[in-house]
Backbone bond lengths (Angstrom), bond angles and torsions (degrees), N, CA, C in turn:
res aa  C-N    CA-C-N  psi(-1)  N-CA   C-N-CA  omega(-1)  CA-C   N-CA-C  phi
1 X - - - 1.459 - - 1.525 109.81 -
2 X 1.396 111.69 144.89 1.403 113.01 -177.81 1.955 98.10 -103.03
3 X 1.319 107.27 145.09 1.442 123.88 166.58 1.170 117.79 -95.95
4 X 1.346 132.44 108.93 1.670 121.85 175.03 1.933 114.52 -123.65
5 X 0.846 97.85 139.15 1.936 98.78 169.30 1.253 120.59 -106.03
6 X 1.623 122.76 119.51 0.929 105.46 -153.29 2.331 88.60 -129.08
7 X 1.562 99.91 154.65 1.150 120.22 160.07 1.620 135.38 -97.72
8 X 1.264 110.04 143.74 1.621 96.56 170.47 1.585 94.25 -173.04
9 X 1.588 92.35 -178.41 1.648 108.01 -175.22 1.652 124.96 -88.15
10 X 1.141 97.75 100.84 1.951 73.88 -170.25 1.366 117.90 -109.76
11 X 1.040 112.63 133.06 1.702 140.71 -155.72 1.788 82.30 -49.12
12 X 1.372 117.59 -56.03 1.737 123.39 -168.23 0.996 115.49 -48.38
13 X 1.484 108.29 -38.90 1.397 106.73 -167.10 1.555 114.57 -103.78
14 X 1.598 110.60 -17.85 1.790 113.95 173.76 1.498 96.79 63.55
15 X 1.666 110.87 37.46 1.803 112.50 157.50 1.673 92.64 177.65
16 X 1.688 90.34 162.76 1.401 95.91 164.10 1.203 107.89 -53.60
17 X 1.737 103.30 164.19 1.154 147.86 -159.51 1.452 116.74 -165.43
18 X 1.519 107.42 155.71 2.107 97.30 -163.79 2.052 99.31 -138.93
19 X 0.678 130.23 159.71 1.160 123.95 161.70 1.689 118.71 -170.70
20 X 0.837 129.93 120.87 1.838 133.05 -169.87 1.498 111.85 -60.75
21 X 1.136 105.08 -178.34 1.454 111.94 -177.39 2.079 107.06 -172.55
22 X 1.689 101.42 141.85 1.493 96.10 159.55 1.003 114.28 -137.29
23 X 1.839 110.67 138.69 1.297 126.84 -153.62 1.617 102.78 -101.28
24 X 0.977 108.60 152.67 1.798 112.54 170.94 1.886 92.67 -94.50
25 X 1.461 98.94 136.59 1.547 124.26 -167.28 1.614 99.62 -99.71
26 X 1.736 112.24 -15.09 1.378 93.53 -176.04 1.965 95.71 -119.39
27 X 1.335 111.29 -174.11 1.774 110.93 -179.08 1.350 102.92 66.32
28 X 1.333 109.48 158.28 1.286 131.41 178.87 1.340 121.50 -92.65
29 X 1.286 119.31 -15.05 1.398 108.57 -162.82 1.587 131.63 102.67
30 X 1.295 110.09 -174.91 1.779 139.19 -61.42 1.501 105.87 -11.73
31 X 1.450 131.62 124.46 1.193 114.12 153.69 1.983 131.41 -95.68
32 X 1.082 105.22 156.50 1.491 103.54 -174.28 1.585 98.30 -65.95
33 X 1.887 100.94 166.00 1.661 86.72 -176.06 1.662 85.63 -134.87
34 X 1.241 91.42 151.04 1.812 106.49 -179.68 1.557 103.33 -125.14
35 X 1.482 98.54 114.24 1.348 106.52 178.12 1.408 115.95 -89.89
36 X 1.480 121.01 142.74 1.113 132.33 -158.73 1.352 134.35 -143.72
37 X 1.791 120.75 96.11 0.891 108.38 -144.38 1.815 115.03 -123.93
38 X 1.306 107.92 152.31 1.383 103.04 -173.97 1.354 116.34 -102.53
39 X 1.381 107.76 174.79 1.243 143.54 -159.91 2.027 124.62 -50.65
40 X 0.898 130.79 -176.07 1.510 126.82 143.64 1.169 111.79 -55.53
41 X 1.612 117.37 162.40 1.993 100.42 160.49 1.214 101.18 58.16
42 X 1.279 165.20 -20.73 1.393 154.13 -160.69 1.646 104.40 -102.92
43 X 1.723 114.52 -168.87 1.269 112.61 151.71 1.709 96.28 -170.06
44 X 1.346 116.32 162.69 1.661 133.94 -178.38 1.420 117.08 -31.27
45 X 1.640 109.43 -1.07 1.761 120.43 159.47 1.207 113.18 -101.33
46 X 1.136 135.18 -32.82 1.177 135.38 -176.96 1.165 128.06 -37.19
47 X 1.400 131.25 -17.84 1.307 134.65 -157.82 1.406 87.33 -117.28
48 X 1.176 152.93 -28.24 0.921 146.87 -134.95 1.713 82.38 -130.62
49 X 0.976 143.22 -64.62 1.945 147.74 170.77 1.656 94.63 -37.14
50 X 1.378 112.01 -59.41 1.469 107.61 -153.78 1.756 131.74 -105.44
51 X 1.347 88.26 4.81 2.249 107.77 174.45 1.484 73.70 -133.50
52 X 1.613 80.19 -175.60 1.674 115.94 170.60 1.498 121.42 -118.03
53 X 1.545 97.52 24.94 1.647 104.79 151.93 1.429 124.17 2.35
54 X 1.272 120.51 -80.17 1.332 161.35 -160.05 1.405 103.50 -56.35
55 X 1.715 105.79 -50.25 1.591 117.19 179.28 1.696 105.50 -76.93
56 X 0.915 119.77 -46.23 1.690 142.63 170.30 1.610 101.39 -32.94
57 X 1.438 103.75 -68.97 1.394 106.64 177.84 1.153 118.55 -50.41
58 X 1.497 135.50 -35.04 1.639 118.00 -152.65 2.347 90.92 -67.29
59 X 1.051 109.14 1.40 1.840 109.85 -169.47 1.485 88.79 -82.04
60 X 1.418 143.08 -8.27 1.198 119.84 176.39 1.580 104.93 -170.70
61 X 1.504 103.61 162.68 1.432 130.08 -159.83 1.429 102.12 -83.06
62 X 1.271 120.43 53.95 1.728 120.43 178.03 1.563 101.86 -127.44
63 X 1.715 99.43 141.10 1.585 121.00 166.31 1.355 123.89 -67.65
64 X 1.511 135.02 90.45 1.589 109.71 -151.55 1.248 65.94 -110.84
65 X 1.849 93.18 146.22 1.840 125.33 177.41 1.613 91.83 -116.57
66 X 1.196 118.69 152.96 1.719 120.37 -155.67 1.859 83.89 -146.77
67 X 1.375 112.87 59.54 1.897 96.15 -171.41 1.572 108.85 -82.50
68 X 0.876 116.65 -177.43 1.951 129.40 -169.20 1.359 92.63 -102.04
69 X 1.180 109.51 120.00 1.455 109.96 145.24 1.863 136.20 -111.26
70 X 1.210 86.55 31.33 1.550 111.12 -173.01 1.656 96.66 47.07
71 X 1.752 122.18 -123.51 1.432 141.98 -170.41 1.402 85.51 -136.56
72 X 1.489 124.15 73.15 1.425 136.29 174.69 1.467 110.88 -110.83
73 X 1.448 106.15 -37.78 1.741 103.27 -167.16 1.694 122.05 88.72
74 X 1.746 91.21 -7.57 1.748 102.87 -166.67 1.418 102.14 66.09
75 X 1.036 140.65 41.03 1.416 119.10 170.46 1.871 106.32 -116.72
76 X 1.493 127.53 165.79 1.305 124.49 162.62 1.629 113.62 -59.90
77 X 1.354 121.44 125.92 1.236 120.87 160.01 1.341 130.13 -87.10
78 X 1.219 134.73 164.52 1.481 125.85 -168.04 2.087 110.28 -84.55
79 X 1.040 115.42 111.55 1.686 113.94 -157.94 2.043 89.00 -84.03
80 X 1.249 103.57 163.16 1.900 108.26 152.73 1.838 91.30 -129.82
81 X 1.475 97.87 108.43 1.441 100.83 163.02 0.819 113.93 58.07
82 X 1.403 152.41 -148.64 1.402 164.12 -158.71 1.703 111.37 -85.12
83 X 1.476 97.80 -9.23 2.029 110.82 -167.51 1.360 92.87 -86.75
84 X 1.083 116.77 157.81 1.666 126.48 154.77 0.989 109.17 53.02
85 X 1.379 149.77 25.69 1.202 155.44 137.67 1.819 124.05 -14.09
86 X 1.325 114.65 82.05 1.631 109.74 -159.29 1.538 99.16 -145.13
87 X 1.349 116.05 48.52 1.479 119.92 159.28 1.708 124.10 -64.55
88 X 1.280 108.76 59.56 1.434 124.74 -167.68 2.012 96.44 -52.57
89 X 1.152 112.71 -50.59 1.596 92.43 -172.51 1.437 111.04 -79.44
90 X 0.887 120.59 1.70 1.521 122.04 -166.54 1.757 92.44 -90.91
91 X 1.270 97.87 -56.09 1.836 94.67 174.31 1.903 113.70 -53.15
92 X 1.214 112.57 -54.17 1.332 113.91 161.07 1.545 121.82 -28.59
93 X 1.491 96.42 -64.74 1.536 93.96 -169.69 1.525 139.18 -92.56
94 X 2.042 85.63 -0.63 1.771 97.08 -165.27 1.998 84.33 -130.92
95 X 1.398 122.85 -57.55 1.155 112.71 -134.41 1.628 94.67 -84.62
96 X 1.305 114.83 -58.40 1.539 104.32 162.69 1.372 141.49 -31.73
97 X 1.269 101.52 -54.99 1.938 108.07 168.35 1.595 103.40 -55.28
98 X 1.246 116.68 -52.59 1.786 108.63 -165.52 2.062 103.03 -68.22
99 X 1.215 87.70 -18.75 1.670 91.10 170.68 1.249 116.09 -60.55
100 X 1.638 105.28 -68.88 1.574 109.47 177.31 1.538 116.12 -70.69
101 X 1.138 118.38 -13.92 1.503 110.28 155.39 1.442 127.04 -39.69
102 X 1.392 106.38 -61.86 1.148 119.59 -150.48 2.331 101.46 -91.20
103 X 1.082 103.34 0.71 1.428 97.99 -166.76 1.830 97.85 -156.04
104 X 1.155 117.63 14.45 1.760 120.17 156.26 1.556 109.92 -135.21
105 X 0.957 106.86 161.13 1.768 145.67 176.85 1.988 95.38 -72.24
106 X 1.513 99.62 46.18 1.684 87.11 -179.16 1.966 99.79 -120.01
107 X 1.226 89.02 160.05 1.870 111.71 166.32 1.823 111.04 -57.05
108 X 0.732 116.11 145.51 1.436 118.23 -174.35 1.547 113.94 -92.97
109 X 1.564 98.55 0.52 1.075 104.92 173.81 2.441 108.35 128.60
110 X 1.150 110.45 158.61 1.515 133.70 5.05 1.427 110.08 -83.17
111 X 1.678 121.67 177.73 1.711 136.33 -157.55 1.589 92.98 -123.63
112 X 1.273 84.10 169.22 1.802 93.80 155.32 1.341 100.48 -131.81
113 X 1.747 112.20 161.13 1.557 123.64 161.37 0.961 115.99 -148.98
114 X 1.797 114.44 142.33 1.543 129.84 -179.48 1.050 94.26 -155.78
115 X 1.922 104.74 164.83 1.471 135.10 -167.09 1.306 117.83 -165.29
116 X 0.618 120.16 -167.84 1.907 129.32 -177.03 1.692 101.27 -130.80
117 X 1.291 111.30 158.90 1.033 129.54 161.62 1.926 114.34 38.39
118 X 1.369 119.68 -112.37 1.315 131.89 -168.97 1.883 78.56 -68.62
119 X 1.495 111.73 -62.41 2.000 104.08 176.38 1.338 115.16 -26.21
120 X 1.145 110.31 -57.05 1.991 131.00 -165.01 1.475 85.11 -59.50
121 X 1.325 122.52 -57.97 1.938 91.97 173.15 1.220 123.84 -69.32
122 X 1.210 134.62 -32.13 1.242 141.32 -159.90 1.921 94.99 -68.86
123 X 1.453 103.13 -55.00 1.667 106.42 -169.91 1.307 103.36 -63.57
124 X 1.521 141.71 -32.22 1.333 132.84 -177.17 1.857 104.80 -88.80
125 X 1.052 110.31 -29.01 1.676 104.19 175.02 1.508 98.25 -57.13
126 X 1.487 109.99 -60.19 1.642 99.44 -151.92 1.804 110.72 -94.03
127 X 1.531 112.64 3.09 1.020 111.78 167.10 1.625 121.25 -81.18
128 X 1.603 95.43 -27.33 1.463 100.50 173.24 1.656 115.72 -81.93
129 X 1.090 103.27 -16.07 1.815 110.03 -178.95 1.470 95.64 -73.65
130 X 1.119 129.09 -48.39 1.518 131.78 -166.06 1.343 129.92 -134.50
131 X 2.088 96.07 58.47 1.374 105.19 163.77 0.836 131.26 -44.81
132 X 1.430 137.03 -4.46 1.716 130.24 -165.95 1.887 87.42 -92.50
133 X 1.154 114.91 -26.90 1.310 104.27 -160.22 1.538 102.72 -101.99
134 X 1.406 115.35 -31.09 1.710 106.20 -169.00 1.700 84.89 -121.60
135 X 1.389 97.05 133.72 1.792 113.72 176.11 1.626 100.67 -116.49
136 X 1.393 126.53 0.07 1.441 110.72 175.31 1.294 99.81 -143.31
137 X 1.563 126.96 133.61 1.427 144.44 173.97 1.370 101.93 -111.93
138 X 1.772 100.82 147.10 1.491 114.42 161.29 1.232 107.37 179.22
139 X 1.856 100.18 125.09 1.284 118.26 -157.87 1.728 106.75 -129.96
140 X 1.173 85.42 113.01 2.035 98.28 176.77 1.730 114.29 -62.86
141 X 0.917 133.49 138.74 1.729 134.52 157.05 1.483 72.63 34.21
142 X 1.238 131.44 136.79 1.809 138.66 162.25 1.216 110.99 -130.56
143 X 1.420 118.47 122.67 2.212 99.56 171.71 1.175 88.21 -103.65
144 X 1.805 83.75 114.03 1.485 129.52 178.44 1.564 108.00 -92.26
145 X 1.262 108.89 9.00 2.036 124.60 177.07 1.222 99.08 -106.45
146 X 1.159 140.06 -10.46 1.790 126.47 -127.38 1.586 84.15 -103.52
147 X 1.052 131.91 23.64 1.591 146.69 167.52 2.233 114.17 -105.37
148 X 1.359 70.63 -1.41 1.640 81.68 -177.12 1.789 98.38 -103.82
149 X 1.151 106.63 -17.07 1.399 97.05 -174.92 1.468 120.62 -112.82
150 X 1.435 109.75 33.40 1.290 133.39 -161.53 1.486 93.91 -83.74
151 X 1.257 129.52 133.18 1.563 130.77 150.85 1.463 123.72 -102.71
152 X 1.467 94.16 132.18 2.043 101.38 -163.64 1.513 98.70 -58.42
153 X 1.736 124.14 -43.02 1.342 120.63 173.89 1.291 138.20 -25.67
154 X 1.580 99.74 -38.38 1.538 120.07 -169.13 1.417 99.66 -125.93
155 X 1.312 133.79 36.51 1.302 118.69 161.88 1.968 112.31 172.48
156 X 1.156 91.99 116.44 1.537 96.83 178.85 1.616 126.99 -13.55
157 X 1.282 118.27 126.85 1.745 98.62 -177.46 1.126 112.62 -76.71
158 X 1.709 134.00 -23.13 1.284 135.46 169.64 1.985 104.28 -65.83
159 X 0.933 117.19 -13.01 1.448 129.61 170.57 1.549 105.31 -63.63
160 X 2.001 95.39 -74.78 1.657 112.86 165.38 1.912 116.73 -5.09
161 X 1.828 84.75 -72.83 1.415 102.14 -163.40 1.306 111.61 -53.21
162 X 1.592 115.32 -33.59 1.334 117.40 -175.46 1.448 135.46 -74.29
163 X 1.393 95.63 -11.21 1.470 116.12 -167.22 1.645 91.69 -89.62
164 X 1.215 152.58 16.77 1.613 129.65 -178.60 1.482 88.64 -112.97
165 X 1.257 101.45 133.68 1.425 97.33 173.95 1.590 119.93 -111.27
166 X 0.880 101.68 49.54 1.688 119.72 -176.78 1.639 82.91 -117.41
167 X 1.319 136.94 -41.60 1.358 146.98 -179.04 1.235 116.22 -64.49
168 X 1.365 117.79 -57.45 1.649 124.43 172.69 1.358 106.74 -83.82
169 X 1.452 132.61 1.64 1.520 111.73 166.13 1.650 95.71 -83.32
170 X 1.360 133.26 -51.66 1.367 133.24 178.03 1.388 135.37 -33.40
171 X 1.649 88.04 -47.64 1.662 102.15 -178.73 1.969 110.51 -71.75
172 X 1.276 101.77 -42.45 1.335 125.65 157.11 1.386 122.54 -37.70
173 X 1.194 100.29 -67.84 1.813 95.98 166.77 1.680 124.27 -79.67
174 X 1.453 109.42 0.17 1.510 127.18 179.92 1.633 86.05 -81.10
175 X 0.959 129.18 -78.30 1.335 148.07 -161.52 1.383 138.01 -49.42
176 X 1.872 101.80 3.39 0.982 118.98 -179.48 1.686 150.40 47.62
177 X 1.233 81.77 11.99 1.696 109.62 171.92 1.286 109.31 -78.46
178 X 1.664 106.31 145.47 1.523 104.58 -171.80 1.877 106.45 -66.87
179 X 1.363 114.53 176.64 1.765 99.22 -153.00 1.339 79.49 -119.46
180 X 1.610 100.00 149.62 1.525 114.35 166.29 1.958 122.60 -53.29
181 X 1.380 129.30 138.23 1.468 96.86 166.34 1.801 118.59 -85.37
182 X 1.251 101.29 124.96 1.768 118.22 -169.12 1.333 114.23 -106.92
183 X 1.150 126.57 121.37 1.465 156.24 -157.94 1.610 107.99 -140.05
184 X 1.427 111.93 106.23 1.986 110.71 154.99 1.645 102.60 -123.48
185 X 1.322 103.00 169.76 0.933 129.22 177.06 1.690 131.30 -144.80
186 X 1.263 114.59 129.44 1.630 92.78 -174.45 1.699 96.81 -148.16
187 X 1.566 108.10 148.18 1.323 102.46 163.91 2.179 146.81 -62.39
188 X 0.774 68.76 179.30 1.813 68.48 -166.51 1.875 101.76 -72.53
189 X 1.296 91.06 -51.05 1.691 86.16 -178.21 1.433 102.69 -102.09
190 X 1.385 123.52 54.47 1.725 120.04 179.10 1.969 90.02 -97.19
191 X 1.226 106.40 155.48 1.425 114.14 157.91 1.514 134.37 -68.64
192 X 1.605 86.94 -32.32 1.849 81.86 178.26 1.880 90.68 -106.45
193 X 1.351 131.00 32.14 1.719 109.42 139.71 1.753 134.85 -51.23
194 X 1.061 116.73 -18.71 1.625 124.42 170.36 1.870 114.09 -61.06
195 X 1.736 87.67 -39.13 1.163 93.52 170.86 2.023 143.06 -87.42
196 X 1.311 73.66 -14.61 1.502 93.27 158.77 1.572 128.10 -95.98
197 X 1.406 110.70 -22.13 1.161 99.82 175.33 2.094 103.05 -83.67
198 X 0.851 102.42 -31.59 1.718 109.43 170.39 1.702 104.14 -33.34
199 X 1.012 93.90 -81.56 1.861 108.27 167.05 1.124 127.32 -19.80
200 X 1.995 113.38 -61.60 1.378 118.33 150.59 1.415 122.00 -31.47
201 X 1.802 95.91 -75.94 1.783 84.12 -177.16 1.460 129.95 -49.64
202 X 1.168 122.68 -31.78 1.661 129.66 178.25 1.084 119.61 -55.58
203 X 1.927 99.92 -47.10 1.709 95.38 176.29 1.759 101.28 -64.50
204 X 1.179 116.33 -78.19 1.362 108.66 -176.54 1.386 127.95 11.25
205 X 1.588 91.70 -65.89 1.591 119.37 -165.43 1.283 113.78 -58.61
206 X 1.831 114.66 -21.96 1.486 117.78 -168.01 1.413 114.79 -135.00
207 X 1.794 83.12 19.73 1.723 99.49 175.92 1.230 129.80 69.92
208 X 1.593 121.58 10.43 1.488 127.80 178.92 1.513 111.36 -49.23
209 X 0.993 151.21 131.66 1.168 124.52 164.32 1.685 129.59 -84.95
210 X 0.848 136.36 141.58 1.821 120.84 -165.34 2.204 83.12 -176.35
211 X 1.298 68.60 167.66 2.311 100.84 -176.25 1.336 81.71 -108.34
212 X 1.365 100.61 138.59 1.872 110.66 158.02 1.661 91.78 -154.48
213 X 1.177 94.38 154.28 1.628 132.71 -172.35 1.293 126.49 -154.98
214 X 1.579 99.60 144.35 1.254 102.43 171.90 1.801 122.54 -153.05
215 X 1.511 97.02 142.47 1.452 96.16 -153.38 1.582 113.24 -132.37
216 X 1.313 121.12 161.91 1.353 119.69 -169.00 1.907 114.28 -52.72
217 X 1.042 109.27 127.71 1.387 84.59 163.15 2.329 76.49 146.46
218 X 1.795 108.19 165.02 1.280 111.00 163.29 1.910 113.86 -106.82
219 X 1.116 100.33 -124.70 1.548 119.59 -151.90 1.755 83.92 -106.10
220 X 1.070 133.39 49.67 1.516 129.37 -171.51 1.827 107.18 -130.19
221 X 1.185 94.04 156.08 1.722 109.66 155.45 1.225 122.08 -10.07
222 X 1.909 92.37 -78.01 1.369 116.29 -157.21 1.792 116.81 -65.79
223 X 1.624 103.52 -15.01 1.341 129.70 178.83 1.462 106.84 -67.77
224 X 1.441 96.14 -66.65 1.593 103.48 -179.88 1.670 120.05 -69.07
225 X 1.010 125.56 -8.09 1.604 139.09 171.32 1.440 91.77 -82.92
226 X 0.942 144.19 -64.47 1.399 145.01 -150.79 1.688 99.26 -59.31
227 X 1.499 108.78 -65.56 1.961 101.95 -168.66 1.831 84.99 -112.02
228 X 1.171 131.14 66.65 1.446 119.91 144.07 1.719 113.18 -100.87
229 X 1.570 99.05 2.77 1.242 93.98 175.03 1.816 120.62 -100.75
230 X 1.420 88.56 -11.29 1.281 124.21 175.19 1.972 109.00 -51.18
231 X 1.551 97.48 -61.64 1.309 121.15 161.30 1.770 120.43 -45.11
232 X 1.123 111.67 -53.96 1.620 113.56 -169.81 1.073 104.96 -63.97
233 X 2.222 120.63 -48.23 1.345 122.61 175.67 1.688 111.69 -31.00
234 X 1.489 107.58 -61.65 1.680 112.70 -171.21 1.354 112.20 -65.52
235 X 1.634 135.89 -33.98 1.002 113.45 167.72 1.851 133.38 -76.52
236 X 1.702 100.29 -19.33 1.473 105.20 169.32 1.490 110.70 -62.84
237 X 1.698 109.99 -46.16 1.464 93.34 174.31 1.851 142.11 -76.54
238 X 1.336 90.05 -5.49 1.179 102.87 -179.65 1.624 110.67 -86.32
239 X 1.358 118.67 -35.14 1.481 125.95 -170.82 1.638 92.08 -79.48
240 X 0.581 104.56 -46.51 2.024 105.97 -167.29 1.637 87.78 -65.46
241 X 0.893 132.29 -55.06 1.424 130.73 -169.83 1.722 100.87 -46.52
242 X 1.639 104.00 -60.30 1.452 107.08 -175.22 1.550 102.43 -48.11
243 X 1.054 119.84 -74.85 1.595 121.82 172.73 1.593 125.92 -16.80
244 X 1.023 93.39 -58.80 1.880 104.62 172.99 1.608 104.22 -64.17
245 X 1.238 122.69 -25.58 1.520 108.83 -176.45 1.573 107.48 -107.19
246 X 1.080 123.61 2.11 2.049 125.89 -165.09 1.853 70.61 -97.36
C-alpha cells in the first residue's frame, strides 16, 4: 500500500485543508473509497501512526481517505462571513469526494465510513445523512451523546436537530430508502458502552437493522487495532457487491 498526504482548497473552509489517504499499489482501478475518521485529541494521521491500518489494507482493493476533523464532531458550525468558517461535514461529504473525484482512480460512489470514538459519531451521523453516497457504516466505541453537548451559540438548531442519531436513523427508515449496512462496536470496560448499547436497543425497537458487538478491551488503541480490520472486511464486501450489481 502506498501512503500519501494530500492538500487542497476547500470551498467549506475558505483555506487549505490536508487529509491522508492509502492507496492499493496493485489493480487498476476505480477503487471504492472508505472514509475514515478519527477521534478527539487525534488528527488525519492518527490512524495510520497509531493501528496497523496500513498493514490491514494490503487484504483489499479500497481507497482509505484518513481526513482531519480537528475537535468538530463532523458537524456544520455556525460561520460570521468569511470568520470561523468550520463546515466540518460539508468537507466530509461534498468537498473531499469532489477532490478525489477529480484527481484519483476512485468509484463515484457508493463509499463506506468509519471512525472511533468522537469519528464513530461523525461516520454514523453523516453516513446516515447521505445514504445515497455511503452504503457501509462502522463505528468503534462512538459518543453516541456528543449531541447533548451541542451549544445553540455555536451551531444552528436545525443543525442541533440533525445531529441525534436516534433521529436520523428513524427518519431514514421512515423514508423508505434502501438502508445503509450499519455495524458498531464497543468495548466491555469502555465508558461510553451505556451509550452504545442505548443505540442498540432503539434500533431494535424500530427495526433498523445493523450488527453490534461488544468485546473485551476499553476506550484504547489496542481496542481499535484489534477489529478495525473487522470494519474494512464489511466495507470491501459490501462496496464490491454494489459494483457487481450497478
Amino acid at each position: 500500500m502506498a501512503v500519501a498526504d494530500i492538500r487542497f482548497y476547500s470551498e467549506s473552509f475558505g483555506r487549505w485543508v490536508s487529509y491522508s489517504m492509502i492507496l492499493p499499489e496493485q489493480g487498476s482501478g476505480p477503487f471504492p473509497v472508505v472514509m475514515q475518521l478519527h477521534g478527539l485529541g487525534d488528527d488525519h494521521r492518527s490512524w495510520i501512526d497509531r493501528s496497523n491500518i496500513v498493514r490491514y489494507a494490503d487484504d483489499h482493493s479500497l481507497a482509505i481517505v484518513l481526513p482531519d476533523g480537528g475537535t468538530s464532531g463532523y458537524l456544520n458550525w455556525k460561520e460570521a462571513g468569511r470568520l470561523h468558517r468550520q463546515a466540518w461535514e460539508s468537507l466530509i461529504a461534498r468537498d473531499i469526494p469532489d477532490h478525489l473525484r477529480r484527481h484519483f482512480n476512485v468509484t463515484s460512489g457508493p463509499w463506506g465510513i468509519g471512525g472511533l470514538s468522537m469519528g464513530g459519531y461523525g461516520a454514523m451521523h453523516i453516513g446516515l445523512a447521505f445514504p445515497e453516497q455511503f452504503a457501509s457504516i462502522w463505528s468503534h466505541s462512538a459518543a453516541f451523546h456528543l449531541d447533548d453537548y451541542l451549544d445553540p451559540d455555536l451551531i444552528e438548531p436545525a443543525e442541533i436537530a440533525r445531529a441525534s442519531i436516534k433521529t436520523q436513523a428513524k427518519a431514514l427508515l421512515n423514508s423508505g430508502q434502501p438502508l445503509p449496512v450499519v455495524s458498531f462496536d464497543c468495548g466491555a470496560d469502555d465508558e461510553l458502552l451505556p451509550y452504545n448499547r442505548d443505540l442498540h436497543t432503539f434500533l431494535d425497537g424500530i427495526g433498523f437493522d445493523h450488527h453490534y458487538a461488544e468485546h473485551p478491551g476499553g476506550h484504547t488503541w489496542g481496542y481499535w487495532d484489534a477489529h478495525v480490520g473487522e470494519a474494512l472486511a464489511q466495507h470491501s464486501a459490501v462496496l464490491q457487491g454494489a459494483r457487481e450489481s450497478s
